[in-house]
C-alpha positions as CSV (number, residue, x, y, z in Angstrom):
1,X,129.4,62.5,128.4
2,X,127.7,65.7,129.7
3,X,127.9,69.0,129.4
4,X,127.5,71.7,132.2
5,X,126.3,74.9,132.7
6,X,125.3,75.1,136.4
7,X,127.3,77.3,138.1
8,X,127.3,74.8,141.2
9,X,128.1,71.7,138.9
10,X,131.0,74.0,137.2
11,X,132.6,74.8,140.2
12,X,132.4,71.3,141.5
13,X,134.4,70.4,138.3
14,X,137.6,70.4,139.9
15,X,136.9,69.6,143.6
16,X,139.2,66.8,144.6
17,X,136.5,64.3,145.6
18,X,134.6,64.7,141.8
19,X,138.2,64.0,140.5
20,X,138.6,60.8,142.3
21,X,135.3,59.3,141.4
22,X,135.7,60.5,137.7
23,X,138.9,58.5,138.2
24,X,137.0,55.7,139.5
25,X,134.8,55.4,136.4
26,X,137.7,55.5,134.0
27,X,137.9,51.6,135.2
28,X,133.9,51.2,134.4
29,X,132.9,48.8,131.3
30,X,130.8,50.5,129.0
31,X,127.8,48.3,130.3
32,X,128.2,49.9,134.1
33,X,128.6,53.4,132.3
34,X,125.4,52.8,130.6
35,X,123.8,52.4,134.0
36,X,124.4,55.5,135.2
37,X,123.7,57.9,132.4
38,X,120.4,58.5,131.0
39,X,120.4,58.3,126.8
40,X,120.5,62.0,126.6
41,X,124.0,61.9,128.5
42,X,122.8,63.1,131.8
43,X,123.2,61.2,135.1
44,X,120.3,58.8,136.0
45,X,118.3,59.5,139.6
46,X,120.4,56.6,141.2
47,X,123.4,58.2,140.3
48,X,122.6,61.7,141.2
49,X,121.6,60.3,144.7
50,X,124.8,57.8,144.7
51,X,127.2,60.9,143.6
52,X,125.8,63.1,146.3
53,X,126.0,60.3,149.1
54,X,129.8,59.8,148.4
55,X,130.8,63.3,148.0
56,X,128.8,64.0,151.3
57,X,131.4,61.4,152.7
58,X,134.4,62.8,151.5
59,X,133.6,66.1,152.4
60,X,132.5,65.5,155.9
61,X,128.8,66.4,155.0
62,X,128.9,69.1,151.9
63,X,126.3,68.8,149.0
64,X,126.0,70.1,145.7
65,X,123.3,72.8,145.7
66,X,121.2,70.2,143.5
67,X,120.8,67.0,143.6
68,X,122.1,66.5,140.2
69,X,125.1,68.7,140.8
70,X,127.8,66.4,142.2
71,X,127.1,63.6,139.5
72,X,126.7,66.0,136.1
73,X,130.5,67.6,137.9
74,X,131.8,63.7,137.9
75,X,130.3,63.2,134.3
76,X,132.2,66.1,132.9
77,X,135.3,65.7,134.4
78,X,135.2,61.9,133.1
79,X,134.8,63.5,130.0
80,X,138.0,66.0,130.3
81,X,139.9,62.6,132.1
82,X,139.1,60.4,129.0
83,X,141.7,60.4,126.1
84,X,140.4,61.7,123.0
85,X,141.1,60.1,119.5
C-alpha cells in the first residue's frame, strides 16, 4: 500500500483506532480500495479527511499532526495486516 516516514503517521501505526479501521478495509473489494488510494499508493483527499474524522471519534477529539497522517498510519498497517504470498 504505502509506505511511511512521518514520524506522526509512524507512531500512529499501532494506535488501536488505526488498527481497527485497517481491519475494516481487510473486508474492502479491490474497487472500494481503489477509491481511496491515489495511483501512487497514497491516500486520496476524501480519505485523508474520512480517516481523520473517524479517528477524531474514537479518540474523543485527537488528530494526526497532518491531515494525511491518520489515513497513510491506516494504509500501512493494512499493509502489515494483509497476508503476503
Amino acid at each position: 500500500m504505502t509506505t511511511i516516514t512521518a514520524p506522526a503517521a509512524v507512531d500512529l501505526t499501532g494506535h488501536p483506532a488505526v488498527d481497527e479501521m485497517a481491519r475494516d478495509l481487510l473486508r474492502a473489494t479491490p474497487a472500494a480500495l481503489a477509491a481511496l488510494v491515489r495511483e501512487d499508493g497514497g491516500p486520496t483527499v476524501l480519505f485523508m479527511a474520512a480517516a481523520r474524522d473517524r479517528f477524531a471519534e474514537r479518540t474523543d477529539g485527537e488528530h494526526g499532526q497532518h491531515m494525511g497522517d491518520v489515513a497513510h498510519a491506516v494504509l500501512a498497517r493494512l499493509g502489515e495486516l494483509r497476508p503476503t504470498s
